[in-house]
N, C-alpha and C positions, 0 to 999 in steps of 0.2 A: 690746902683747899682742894675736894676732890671736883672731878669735870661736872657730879651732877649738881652739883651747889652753883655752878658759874652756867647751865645750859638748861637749869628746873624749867619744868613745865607748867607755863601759869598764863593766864590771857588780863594783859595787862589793857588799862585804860589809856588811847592812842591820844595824842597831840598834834593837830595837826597845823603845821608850819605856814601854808597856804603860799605864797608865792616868793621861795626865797631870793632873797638879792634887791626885793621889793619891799618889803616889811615897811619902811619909813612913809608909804605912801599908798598903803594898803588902803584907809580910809578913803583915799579919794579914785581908788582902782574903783572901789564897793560902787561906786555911784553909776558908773556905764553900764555896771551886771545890773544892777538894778533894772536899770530903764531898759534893758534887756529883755530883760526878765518879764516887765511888765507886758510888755510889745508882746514877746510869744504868747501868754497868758489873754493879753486882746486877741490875737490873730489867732489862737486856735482853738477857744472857745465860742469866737463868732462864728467859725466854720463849721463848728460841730453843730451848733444851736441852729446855723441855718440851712446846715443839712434837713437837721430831726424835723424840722417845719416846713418842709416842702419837700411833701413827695414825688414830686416830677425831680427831684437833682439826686434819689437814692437807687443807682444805679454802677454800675459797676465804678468806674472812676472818681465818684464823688465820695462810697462804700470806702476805697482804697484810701482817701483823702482823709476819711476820718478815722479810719485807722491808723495814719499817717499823725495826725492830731493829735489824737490822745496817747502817742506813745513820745512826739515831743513834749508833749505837759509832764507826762510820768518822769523823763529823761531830766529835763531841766529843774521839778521838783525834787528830784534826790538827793541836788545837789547845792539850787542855790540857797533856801532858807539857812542850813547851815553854813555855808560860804561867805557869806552875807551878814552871820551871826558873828562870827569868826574876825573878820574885816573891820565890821563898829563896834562889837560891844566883847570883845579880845573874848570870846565864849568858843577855846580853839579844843577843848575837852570835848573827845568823844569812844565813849564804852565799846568794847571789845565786840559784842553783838551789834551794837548801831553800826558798828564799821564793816563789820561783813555784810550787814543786808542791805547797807549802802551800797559794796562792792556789786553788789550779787544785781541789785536795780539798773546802775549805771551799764552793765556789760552786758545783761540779758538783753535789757530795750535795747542798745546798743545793734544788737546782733536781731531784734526783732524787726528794728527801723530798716536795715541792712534789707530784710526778706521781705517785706515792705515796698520800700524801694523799687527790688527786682520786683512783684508782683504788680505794682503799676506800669514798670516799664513794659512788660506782656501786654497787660491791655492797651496798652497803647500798642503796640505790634498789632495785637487781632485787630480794634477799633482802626488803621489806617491801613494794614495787608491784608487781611479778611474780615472788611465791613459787616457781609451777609452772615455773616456766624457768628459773630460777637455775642448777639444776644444769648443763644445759643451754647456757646461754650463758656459764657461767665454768667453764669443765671445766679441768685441770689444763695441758696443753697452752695454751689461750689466756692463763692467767694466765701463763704461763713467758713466752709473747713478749710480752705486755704488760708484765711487768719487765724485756725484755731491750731492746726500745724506747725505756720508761724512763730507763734508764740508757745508750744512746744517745743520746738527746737532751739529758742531762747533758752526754755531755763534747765530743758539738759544739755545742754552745752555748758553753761555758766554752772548749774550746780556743783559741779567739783570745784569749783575755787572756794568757798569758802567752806567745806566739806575737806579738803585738804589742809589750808589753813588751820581748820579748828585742831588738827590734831599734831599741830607744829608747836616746838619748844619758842618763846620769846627773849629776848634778851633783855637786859635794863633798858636798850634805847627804847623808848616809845613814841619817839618822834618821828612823823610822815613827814618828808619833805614834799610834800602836795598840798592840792589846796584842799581836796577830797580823797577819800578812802579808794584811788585807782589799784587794781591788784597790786600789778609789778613793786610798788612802792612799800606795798605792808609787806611782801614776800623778802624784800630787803631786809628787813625788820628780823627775821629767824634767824635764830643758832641754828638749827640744825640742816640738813642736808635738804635744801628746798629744789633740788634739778628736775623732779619731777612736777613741780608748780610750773617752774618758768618754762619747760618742756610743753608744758599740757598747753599753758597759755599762749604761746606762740603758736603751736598747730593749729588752735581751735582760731586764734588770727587770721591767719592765712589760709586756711579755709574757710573760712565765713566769708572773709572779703575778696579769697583770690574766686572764688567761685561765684557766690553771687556778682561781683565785678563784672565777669567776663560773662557772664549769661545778660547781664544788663547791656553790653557794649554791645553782644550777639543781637539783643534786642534793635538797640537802634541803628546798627547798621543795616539791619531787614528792614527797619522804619526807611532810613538815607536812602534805600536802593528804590521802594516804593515810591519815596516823595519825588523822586527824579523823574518819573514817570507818569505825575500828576500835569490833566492838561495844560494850564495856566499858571503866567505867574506866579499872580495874585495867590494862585491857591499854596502855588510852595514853596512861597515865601512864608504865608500863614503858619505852614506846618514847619518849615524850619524857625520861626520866632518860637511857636512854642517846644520844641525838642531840644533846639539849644536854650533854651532856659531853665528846661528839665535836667539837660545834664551838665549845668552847670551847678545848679542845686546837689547833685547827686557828688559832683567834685566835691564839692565844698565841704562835704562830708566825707567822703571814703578818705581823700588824700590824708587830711590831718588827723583823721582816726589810724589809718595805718600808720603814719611817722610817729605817733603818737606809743603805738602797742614793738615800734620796732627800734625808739630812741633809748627806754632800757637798757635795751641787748647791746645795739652796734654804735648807736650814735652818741656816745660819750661824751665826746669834746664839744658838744653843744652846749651852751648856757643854759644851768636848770630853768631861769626865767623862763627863755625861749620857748623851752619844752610847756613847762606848764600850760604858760597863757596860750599855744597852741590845743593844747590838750581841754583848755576851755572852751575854745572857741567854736570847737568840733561838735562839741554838747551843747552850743549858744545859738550860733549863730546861723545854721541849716535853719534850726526852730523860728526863729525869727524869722526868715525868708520864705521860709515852707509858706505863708495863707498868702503870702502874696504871690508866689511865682506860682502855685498849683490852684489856687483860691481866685484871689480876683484875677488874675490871664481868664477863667472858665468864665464864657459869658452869663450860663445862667446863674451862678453865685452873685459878681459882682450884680447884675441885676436887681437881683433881692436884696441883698446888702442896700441898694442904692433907694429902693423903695421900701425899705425899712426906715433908711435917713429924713428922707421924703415925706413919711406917713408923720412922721414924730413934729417934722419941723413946720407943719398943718395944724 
């Protein structure tokens, strides 16, 4: 049998495993995603909706919010319907294209939410270091190219993964030990010489998140040095409730996305479960908490929210 008979070049139809080591109780993992699921699905379509209806909260912060919003909807849809499918109704088949443009959603938003992120953490920098110019330097127009940037530089970044991929040999296995089509996982999957996938993917890691990271950390320590210097308690106390809430939201996310893109490579000896359900949680769980810790903290959201409840229950 010659080597191209055992390394032919063909794009098979993937299988994916979803949580190994868990299979026996997959069915009743499904149920926490769900209600997961739902919860983002509430919390950041109320935000979006209650943005669009009232023009006094479309301003720079609220702008960022819902860009924040609709890139956890995108995030969280690409992955639960099918995860979900997977889990109750054993539907763990999925086609060679469904899996790249899964890959390609999951990593893009991933790396948009990331730019995101940092670009809220600025305004808040101008809005608590330079009150007087806020308006000024984040006028409606700037923020519109600094999302539209954003999310260019999501998908060239991410476009070579599955642009690479497509022109990789597969082997018989076509089983993902994942619950979703993460790169690292399909990249395992090649016969042939994949050093320049997992090269590419690690660089674009650790510059996505070592830099926006530290330009967001840069951010709030200009915030810390400000707040210290604010008259009153009361006032900076206010401002530390809401900053350490912000970057605890922001942890919640970078940490388990990096362990997540570096458990691959170095962190072997950890239990695939571990890894997984981490690697869920990273795409879960921020979205979840995002309309409450950036949503209702903001007086005049929960406001509205509240007199929307109000108007209804009249």
């Amino acid at each position: 049998m010659n080597e191209q008979n055992v390394t032919r070049v063909y794009h098979p139809a993937f299988i994916l495993l979803g949580i190994p080591g868990l299979e026996f109780i997959h069915f009743w993992i499904a149920f926490p995603f769900f209600f997961m699921y739902i919860l983002v699905l509430l919390g950041n379509v109320t935000v979006l909706l209650v943005v669009k209806s009232n023009a006094s909260l479309q301003n720079p912060l609220h702008l960022f919010l819902c860009m924040l919003a609709a890139t956890d909807l995108t995030l969280c849809s690409s992955i639960m319907p099918k995860m979900l499918g997977s889990f109750w109704f054993q539907s763990r088949g999925i086609g060679f294209e469904a899996c790249l443009f899964q890959m390609f959603l999951i990593h893009s938003f991933s790396f948009v939410k990331s730019g995101v992120l940092l670009a809220m953490a600025f305004d808040r920098y101008v809005a608590i270091c330079i009150p007087l110019r806020h308006v000024t330097i984040l006028t409606r127009s700037t923020i519109l190219t600094v999302g539209l940037l954003i999310a260019i530089k999501g998908v060239l970044l991410i476009m070579p993964f599955p642009l690479l991929l497509e022109r990789q040999p597969f082997c018989e296995n076509n089983i993902i030990a994942h619950s979703y089509c993460e790169h690292m996982a399909v990249v395992k999957l090649v016969c042939g010489n994949a050093t320049l996938n997992a090269i590419y993917g690690l660089f674009v890691a650790v510059l996505v998140v070592g830099v926006d990271g530290m330009l967001i950390a840069l951010s709030y320590y200009m915030i810390l040095r400000s707040v210290l210097h604010l008259p009153t308690n009361e006032a900076r106390l206010k401002a530390f409730s809401t900053c350490g809430s912000h970057v605890c939201a922001i942890l919640l996310f970078y940490i388990p996305a990096l362990f997540t893109f570096l458990a691959h490579r170095f962190f072997h000896n950890i239990p695939l479960h571990v890894h997984i359900l981490l690697a869920n949680s990273y795409l879960m769980i921020p979205p979840m908490l995002n309309p409450l810790i950036y949503g209702l903290k903001t007086q005049k959201i929960r406001s509205r929210i509240s007199n929307v409840f109000c108007s209804h229950r009249v």
